[in-house]
mmJSON file of the N, C-alpha and C atoms, coordinates in Angstrom:
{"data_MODEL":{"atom_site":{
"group_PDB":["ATOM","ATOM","ATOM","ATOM","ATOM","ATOM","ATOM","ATOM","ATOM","ATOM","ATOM","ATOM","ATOM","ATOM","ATOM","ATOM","ATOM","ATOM","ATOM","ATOM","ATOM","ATOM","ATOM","ATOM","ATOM","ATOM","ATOM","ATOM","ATOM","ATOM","ATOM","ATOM","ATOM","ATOM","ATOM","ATOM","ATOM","ATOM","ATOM","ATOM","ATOM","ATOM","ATOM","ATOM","ATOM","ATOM","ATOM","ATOM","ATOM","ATOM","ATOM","ATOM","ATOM","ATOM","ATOM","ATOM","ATOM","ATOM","ATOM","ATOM","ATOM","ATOM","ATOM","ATOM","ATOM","ATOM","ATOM","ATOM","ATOM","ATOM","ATOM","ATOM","ATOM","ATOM","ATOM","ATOM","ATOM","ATOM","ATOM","ATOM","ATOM","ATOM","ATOM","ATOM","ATOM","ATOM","ATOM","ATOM","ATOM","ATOM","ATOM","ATOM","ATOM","ATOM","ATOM","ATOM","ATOM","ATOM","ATOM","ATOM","ATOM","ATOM","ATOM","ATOM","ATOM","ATOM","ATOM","ATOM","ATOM","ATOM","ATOM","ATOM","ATOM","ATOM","ATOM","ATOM","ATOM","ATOM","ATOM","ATOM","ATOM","ATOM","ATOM","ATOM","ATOM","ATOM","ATOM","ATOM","ATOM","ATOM","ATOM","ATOM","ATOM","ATOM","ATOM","ATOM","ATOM","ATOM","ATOM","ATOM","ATOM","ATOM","ATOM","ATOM","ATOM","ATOM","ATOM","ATOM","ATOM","ATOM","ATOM","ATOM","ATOM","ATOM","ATOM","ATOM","ATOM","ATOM","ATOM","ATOM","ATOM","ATOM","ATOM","ATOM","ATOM","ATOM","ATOM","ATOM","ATOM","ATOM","ATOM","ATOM","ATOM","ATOM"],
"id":[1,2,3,4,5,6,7,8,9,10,11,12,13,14,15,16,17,18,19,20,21,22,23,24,25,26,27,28,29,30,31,32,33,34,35,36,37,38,39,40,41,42,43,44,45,46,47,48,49,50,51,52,53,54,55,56,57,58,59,60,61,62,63,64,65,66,67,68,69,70,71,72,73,74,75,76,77,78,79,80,81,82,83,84,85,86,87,88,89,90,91,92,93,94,95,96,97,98,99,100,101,102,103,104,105,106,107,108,109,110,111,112,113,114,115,116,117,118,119,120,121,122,123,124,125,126,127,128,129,130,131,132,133,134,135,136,137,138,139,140,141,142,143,144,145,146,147,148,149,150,151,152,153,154,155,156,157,158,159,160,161,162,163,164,165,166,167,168,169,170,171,172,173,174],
"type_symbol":["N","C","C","N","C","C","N","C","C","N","C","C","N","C","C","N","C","C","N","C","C","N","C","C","N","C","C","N","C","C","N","C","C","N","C","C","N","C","C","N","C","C","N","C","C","N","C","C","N","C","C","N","C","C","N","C","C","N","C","C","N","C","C","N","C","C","N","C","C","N","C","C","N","C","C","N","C","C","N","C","C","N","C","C","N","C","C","N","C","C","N","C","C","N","C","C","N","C","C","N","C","C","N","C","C","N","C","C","N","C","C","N","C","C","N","C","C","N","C","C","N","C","C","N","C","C","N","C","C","N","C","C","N","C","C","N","C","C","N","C","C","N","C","C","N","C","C","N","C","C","N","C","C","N","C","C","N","C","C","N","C","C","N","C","C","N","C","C","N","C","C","N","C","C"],
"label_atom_id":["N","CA","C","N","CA","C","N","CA","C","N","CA","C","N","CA","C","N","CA","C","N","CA","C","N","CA","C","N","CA","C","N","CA","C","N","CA","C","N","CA","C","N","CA","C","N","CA","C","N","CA","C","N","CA","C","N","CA","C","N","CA","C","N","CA","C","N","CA","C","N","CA","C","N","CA","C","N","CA","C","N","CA","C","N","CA","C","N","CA","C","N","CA","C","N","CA","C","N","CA","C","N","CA","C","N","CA","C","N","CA","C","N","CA","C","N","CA","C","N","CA","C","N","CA","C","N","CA","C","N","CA","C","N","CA","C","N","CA","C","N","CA","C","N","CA","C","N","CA","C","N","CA","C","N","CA","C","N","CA","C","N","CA","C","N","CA","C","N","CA","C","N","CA","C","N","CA","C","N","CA","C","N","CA","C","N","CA","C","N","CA","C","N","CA","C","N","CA","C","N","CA","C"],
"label_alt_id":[null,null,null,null,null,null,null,null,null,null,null,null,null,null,null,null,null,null,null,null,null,null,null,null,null,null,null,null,null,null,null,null,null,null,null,null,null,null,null,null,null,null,null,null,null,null,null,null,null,null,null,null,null,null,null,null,null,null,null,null,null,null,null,null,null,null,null,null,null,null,null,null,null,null,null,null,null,null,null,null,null,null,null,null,null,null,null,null,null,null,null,null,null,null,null,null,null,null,null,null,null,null,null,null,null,null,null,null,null,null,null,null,null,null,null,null,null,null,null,null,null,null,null,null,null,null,null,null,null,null,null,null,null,null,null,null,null,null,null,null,null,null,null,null,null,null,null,null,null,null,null,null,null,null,null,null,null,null,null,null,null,null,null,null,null,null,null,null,null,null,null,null,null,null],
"label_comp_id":["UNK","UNK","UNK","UNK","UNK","UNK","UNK","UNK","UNK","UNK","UNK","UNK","UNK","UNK","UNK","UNK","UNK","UNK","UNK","UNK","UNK","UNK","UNK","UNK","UNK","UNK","UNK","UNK","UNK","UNK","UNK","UNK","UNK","UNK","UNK","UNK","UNK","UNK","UNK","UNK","UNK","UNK","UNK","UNK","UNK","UNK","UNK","UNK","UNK","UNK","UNK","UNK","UNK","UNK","UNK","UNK","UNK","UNK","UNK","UNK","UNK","UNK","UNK","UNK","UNK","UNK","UNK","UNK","UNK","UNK","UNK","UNK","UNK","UNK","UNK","UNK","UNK","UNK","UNK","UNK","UNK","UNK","UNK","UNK","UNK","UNK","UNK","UNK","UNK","UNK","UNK","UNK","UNK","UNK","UNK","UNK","UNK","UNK","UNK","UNK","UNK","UNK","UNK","UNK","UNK","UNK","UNK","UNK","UNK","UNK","UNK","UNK","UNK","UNK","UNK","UNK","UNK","UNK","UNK","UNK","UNK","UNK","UNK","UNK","UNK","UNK","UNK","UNK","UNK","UNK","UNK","UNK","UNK","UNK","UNK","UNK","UNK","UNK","UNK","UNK","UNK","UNK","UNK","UNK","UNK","UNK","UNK","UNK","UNK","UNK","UNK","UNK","UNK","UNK","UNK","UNK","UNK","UNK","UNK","UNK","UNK","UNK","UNK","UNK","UNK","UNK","UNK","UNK","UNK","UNK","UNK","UNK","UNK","UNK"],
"label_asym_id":["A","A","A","A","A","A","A","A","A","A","A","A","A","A","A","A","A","A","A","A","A","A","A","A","A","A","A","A","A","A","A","A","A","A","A","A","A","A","A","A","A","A","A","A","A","A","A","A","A","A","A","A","A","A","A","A","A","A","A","A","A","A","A","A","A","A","A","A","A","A","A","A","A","A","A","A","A","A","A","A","A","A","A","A","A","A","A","A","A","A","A","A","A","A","A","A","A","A","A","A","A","A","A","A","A","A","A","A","A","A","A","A","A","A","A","A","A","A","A","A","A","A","A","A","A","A","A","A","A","A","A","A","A","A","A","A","A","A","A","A","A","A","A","A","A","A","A","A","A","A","A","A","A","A","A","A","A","A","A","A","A","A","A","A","A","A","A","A","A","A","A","A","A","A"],
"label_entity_id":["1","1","1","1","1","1","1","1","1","1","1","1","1","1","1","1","1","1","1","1","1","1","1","1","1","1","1","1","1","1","1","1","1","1","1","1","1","1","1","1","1","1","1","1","1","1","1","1","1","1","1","1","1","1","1","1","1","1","1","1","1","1","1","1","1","1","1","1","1","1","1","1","1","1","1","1","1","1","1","1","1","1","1","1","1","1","1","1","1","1","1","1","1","1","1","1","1","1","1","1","1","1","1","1","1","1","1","1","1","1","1","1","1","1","1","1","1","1","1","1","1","1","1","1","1","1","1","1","1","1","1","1","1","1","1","1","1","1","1","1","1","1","1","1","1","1","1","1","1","1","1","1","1","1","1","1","1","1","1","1","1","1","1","1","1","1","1","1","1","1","1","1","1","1"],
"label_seq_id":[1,1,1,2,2,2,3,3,3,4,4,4,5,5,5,6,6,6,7,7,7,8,8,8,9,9,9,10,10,10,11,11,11,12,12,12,13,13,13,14,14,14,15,15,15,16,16,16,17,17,17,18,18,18,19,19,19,20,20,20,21,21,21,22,22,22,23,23,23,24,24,24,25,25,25,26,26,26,27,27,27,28,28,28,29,29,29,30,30,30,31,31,31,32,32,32,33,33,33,34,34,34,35,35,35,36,36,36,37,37,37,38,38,38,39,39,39,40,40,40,41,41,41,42,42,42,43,43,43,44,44,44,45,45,45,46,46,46,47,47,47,48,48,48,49,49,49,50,50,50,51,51,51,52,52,52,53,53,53,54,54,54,55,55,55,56,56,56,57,57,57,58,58,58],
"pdbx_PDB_ins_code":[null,null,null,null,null,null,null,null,null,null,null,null,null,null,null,null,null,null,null,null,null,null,null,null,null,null,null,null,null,null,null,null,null,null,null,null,null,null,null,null,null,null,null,null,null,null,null,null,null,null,null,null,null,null,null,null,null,null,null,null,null,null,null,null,null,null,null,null,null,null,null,null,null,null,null,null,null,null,null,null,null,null,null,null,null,null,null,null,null,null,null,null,null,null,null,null,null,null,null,null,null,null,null,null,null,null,null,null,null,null,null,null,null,null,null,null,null,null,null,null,null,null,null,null,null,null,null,null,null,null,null,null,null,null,null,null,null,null,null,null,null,null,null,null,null,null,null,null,null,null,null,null,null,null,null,null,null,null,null,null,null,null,null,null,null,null,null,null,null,null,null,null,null,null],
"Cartn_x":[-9.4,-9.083,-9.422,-10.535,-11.218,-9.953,-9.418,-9.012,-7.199,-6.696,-5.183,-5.766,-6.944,-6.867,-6.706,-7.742,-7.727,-6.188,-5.796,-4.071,-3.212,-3.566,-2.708,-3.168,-4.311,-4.717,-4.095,-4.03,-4.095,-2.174,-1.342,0.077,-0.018,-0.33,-0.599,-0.225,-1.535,-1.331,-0.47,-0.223,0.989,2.502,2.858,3.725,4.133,2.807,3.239,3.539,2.728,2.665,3.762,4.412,5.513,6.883,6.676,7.787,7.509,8.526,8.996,8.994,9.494,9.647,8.45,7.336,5.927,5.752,5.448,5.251,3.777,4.197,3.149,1.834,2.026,1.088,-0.346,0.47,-1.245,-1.548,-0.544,-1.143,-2.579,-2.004,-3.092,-4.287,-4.153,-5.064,-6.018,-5.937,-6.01,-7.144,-6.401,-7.355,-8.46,-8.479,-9.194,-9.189,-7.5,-7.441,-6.035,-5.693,-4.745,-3.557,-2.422,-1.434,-1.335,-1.695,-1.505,-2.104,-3.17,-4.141,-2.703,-2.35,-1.172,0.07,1.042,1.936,1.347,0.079,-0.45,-0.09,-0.78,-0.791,0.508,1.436,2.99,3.345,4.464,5.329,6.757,6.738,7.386,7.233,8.242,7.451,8.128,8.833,9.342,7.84,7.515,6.346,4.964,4.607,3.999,4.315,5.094,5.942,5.69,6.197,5.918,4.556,3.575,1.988,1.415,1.917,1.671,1.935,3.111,4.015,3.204,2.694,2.408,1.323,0.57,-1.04,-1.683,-1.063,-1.499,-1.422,0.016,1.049,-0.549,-1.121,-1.892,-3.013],
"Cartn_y":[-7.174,-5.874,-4.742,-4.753,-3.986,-3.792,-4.855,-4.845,-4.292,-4.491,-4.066,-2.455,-1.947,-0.771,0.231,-0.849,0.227,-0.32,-0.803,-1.006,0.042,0.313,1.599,2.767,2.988,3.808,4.87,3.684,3.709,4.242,3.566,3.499,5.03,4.976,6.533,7.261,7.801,8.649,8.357,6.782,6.769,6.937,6.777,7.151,8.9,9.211,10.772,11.648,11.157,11.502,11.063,10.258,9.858,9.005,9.16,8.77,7.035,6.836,5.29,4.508,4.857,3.673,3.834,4.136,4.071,2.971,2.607,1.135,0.399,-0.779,-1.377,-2.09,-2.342,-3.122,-1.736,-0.448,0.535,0.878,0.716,0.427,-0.591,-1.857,-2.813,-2.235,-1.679,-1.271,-0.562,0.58,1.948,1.68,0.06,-0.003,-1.18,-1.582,-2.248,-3.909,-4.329,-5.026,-5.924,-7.116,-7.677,-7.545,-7.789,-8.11,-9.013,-9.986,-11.525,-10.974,-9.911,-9.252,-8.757,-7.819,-6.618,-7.529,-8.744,-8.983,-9.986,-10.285,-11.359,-10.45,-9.049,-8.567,-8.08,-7.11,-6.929,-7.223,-8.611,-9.087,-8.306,-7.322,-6.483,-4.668,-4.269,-2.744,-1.851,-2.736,-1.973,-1.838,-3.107,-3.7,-2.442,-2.124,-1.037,0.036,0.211,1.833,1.814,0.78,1.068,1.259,0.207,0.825,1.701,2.543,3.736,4.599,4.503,5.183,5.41,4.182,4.325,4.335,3.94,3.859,5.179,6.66,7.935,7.92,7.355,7.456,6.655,5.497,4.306,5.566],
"Cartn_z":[-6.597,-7.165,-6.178,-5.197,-4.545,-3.311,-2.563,-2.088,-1.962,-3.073,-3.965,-4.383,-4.322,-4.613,-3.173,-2.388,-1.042,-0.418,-0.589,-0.117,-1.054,-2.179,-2.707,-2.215,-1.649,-1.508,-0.16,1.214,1.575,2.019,1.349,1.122,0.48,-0.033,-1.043,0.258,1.036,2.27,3.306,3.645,4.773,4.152,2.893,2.258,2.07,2.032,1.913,3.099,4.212,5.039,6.312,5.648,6.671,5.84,4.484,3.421,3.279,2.41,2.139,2.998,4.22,5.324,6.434,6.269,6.911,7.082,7.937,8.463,7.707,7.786,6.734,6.965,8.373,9.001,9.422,9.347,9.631,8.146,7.092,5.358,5.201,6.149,5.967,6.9,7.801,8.94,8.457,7.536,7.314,5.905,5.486,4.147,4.608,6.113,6.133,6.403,6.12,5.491,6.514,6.911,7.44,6.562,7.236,7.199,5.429,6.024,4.986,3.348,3.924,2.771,1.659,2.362,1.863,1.415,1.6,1.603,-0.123,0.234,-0.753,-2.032,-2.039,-3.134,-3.575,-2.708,-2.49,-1.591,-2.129,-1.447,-1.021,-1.793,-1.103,-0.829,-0.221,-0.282,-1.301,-2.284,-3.111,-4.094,-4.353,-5.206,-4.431,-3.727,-2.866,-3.548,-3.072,-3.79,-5.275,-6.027,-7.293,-8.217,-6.975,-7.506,-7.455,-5.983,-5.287,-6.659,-7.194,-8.418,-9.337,-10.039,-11.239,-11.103,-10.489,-10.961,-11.355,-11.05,-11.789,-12.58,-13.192,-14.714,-15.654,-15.078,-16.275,-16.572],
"occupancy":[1.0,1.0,1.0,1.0,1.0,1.0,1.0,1.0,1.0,1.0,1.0,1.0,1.0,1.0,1.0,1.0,1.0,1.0,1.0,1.0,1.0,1.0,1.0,1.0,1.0,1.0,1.0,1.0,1.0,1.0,1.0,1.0,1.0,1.0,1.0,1.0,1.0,1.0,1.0,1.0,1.0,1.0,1.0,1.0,1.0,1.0,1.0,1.0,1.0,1.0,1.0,1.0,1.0,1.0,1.0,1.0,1.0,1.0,1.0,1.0,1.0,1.0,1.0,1.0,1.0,1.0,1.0,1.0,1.0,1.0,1.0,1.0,1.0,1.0,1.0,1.0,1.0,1.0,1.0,1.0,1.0,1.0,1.0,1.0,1.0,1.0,1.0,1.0,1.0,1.0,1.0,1.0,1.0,1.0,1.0,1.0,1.0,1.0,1.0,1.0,1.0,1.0,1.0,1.0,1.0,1.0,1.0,1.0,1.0,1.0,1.0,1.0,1.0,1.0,1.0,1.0,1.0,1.0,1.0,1.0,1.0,1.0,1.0,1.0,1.0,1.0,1.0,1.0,1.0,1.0,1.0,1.0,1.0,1.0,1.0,1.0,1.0,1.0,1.0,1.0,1.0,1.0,1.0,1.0,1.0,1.0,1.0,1.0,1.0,1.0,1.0,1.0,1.0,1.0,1.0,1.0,1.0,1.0,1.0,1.0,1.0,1.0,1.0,1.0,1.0,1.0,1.0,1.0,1.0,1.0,1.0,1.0,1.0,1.0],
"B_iso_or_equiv":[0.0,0.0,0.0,0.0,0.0,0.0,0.0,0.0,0.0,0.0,0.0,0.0,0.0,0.0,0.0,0.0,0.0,0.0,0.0,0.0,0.0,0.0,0.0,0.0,0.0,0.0,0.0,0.0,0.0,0.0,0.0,0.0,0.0,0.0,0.0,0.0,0.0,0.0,0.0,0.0,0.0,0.0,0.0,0.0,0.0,0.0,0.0,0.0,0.0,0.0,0.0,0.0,0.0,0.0,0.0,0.0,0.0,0.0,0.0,0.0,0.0,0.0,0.0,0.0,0.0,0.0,0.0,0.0,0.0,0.0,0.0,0.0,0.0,0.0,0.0,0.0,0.0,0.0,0.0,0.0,0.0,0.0,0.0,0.0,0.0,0.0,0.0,0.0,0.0,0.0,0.0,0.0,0.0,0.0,0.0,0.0,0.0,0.0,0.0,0.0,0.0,0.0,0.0,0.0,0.0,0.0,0.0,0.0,0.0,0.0,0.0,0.0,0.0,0.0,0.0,0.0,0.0,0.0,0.0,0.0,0.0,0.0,0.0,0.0,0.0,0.0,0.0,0.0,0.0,0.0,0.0,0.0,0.0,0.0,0.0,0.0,0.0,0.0,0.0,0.0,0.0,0.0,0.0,0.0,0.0,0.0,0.0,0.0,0.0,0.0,0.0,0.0,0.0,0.0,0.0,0.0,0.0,0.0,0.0,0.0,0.0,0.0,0.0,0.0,0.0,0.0,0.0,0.0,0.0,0.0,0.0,0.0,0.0,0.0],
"pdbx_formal_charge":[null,null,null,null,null,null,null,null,null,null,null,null,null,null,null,null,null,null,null,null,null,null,null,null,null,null,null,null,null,null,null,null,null,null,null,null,null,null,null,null,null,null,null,null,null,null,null,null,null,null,null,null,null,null,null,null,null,null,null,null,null,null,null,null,null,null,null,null,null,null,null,null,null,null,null,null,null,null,null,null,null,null,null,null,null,null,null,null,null,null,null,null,null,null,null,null,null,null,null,null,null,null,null,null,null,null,null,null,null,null,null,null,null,null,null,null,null,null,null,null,null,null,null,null,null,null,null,null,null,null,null,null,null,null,null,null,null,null,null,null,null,null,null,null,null,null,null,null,null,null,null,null,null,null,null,null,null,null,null,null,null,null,null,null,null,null,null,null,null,null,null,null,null,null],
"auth_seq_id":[1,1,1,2,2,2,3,3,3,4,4,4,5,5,5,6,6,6,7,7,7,8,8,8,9,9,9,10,10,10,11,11,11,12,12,12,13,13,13,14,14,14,15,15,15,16,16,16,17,17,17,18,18,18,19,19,19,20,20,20,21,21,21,22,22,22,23,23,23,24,24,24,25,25,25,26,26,26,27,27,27,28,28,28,29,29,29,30,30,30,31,31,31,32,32,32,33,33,33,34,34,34,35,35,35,36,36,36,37,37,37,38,38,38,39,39,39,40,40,40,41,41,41,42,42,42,43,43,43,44,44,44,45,45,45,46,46,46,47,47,47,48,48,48,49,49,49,50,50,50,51,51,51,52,52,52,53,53,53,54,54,54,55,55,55,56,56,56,57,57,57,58,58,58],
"auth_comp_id":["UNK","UNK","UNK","UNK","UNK","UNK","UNK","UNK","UNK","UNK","UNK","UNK","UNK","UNK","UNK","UNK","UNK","UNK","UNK","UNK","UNK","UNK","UNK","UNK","UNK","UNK","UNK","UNK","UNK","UNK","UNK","UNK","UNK","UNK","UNK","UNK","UNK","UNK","UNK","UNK","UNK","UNK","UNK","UNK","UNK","UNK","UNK","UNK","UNK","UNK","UNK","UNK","UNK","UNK","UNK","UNK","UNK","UNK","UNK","UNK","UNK","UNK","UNK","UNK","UNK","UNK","UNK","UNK","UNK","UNK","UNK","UNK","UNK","UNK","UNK","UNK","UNK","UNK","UNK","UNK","UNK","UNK","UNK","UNK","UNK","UNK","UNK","UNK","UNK","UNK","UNK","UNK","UNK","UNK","UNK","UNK","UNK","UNK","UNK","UNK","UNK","UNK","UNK","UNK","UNK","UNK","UNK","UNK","UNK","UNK","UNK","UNK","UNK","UNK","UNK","UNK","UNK","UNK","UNK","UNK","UNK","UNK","UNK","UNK","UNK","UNK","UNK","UNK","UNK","UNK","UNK","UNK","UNK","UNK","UNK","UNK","UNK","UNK","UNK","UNK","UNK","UNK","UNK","UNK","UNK","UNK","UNK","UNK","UNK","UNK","UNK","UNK","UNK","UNK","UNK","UNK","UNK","UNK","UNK","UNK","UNK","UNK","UNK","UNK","UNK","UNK","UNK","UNK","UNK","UNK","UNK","UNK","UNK","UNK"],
"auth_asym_id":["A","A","A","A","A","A","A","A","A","A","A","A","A","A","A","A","A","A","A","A","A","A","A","A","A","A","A","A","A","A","A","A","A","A","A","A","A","A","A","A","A","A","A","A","A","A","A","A","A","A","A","A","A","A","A","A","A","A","A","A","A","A","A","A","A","A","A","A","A","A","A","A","A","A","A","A","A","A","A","A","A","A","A","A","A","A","A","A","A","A","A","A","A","A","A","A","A","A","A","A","A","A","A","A","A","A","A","A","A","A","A","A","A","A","A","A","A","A","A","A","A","A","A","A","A","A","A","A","A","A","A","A","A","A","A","A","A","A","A","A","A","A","A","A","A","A","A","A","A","A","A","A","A","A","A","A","A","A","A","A","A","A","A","A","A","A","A","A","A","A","A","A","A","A"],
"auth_atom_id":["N","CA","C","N","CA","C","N","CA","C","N","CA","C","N","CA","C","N","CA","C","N","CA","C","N","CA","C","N","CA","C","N","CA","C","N","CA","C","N","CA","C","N","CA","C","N","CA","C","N","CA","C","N","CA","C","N","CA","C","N","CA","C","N","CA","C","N","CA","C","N","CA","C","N","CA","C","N","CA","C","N","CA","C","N","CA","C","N","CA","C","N","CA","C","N","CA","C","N","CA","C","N","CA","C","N","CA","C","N","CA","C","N","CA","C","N","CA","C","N","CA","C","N","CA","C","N","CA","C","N","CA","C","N","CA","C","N","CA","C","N","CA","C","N","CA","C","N","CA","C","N","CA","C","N","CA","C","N","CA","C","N","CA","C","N","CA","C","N","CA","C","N","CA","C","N","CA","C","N","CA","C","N","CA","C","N","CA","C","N","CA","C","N","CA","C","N","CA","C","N","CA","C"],
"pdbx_PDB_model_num":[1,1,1,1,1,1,1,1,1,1,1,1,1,1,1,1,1,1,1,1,1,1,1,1,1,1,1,1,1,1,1,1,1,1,1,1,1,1,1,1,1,1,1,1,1,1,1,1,1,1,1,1,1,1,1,1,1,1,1,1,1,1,1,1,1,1,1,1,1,1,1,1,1,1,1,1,1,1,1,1,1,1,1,1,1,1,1,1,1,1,1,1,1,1,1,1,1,1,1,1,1,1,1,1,1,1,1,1,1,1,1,1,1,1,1,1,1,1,1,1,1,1,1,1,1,1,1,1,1,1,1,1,1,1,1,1,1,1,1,1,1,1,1,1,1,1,1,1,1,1,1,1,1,1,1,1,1,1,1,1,1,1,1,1,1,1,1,1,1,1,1,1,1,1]
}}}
């Protein structure tokens, strides 16, 4: 859980700061966290985007 949070977190700011297509591998960097970490939790970057999305909305 600790880890899927600092990966939204982290998408949060490279998303805003450089849109949708921010590269994903300094998402994993940024939270700390590899590659394999980030893809485990979203397998894709739509699945990214949409946590990024909602997790204010919960």
């Amino acid at each position: 859980m600790r880890n899927r949070q600092a990966l939204v977190d982290a998408a949060r700011t490279a998303f805003g700061e450089h849109g949708l297509h921010a590269a994903l591998e300094p998402i994993a960097v940024a939270a700390g966290l590899g590659n394999a970490t980030l893809y485990r939790h979203f397998p894709t970057r739509a699945a990214l985007w949409q946590a990024v999305l909602t997790e204010p909305m919960q």
